[in-house]
C-alpha positions as CSV (number, residue, x, y, z in Angstrom):
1,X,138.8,85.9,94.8
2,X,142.1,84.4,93.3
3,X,145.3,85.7,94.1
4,X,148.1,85.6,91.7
5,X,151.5,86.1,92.3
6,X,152.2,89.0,90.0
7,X,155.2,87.9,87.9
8,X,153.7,84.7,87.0
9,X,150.1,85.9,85.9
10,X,149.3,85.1,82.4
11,X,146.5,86.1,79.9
12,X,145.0,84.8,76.8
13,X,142.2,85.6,74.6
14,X,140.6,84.5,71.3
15,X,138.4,84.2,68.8
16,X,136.1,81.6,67.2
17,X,132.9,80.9,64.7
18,X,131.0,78.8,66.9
19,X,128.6,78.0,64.0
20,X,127.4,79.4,60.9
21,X,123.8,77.0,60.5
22,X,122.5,79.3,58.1
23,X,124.7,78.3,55.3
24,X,123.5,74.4,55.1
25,X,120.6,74.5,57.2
26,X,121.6,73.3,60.5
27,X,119.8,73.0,63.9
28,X,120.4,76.3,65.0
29,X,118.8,77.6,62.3
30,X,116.3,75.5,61.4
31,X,115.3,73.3,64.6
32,X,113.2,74.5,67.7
33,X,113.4,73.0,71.1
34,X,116.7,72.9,73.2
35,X,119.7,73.0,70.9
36,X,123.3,73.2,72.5
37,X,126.7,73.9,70.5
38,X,130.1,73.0,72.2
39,X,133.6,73.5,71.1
40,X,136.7,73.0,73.0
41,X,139.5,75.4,73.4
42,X,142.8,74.5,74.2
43,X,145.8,77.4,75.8
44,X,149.0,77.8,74.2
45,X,150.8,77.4,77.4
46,X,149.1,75.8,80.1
47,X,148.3,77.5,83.5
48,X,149.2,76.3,87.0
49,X,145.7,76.1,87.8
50,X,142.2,76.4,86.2
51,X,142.1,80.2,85.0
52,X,139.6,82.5,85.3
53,X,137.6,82.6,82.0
54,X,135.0,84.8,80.6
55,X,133.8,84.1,77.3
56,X,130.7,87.0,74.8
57,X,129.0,86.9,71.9
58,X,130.7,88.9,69.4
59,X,128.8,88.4,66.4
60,X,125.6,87.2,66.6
61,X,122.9,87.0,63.8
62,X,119.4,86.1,64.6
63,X,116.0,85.8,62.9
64,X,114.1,89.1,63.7
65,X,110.9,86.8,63.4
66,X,111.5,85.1,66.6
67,X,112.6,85.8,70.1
68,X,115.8,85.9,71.0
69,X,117.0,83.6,73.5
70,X,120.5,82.4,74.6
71,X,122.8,81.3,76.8
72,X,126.7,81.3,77.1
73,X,129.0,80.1,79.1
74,X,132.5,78.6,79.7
75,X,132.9,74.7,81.0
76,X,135.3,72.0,82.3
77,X,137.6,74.5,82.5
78,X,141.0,72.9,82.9
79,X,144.6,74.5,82.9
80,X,145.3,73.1,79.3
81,X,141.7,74.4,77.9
82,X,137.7,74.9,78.2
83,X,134.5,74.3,76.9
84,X,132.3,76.9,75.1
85,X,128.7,76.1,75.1
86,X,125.9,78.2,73.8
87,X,122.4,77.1,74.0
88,X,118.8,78.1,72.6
89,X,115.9,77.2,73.1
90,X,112.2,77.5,71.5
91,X,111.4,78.6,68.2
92,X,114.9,80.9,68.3
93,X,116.5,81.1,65.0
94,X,120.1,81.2,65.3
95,X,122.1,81.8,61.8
96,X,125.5,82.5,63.2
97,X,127.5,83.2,66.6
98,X,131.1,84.0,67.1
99,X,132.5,83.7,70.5
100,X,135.9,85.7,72.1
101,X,137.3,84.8,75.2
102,X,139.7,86.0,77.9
103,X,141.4,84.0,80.3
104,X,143.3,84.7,83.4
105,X,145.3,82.3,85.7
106,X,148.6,81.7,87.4
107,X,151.8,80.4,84.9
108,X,153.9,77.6,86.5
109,X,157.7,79.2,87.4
110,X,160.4,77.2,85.7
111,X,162.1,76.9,89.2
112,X,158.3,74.9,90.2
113,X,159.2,71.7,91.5
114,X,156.7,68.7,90.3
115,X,156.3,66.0,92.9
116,X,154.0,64.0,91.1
């Protein structure tokens, strides 16, 4: 658990099209095998330390023809930003994904003294 000191907790969330392969035929859409999409998000403000950050599909459109198979999650998360990385695998036939994201952490104070 994280503990925050309550004046000096801030939050951020988003939005973003992580791809839309149906529209000139990318790999998601057209490839099998292990695929992987990646796209780096970067925090208004930075945080004191690495946030919290939880990240879920909120579009998805998939080939009904085909099993649906994915995975989501949030990487080298940083104080200034993080990765999003979806992956698929197999015959999966991704057109489209849109990701939102939430992340929680500790704000520097102004009075923060840096030492380095």
């Amino acid at each position: 658990m994280k503990r925050m000191d309550g004046n000096t907790v801030g939050v951020e969330n988003g939005e973003t099209v992580l791809f839309t392969d149906f529209e000139d035929g990318g790999e998601m859409w057209t490839g099998t095998g292990e695929r992987e999409r990646r796209q780096r998000i970067s925090f208004s403000t930075p945080f004191k330390f690495p946030p919290t950050v939880q990240v879920s599909l909120s579009l998805w459109d998939v080939d009904a023809g085909t099993v649906m198979r994915g995975d989501l999650v949030s990487e080298n998360i940083a104080e200034e930003g993080f990765d999003i990385v979806f992956k698929t695998w197999g015959d999966t036939r991704f057109a489209r994904a849109r990701v939102a994201w939430l992340a929680i952490g500790q704000l520097p104070r102004e009075d923060d003294w840096d030492l380095y």
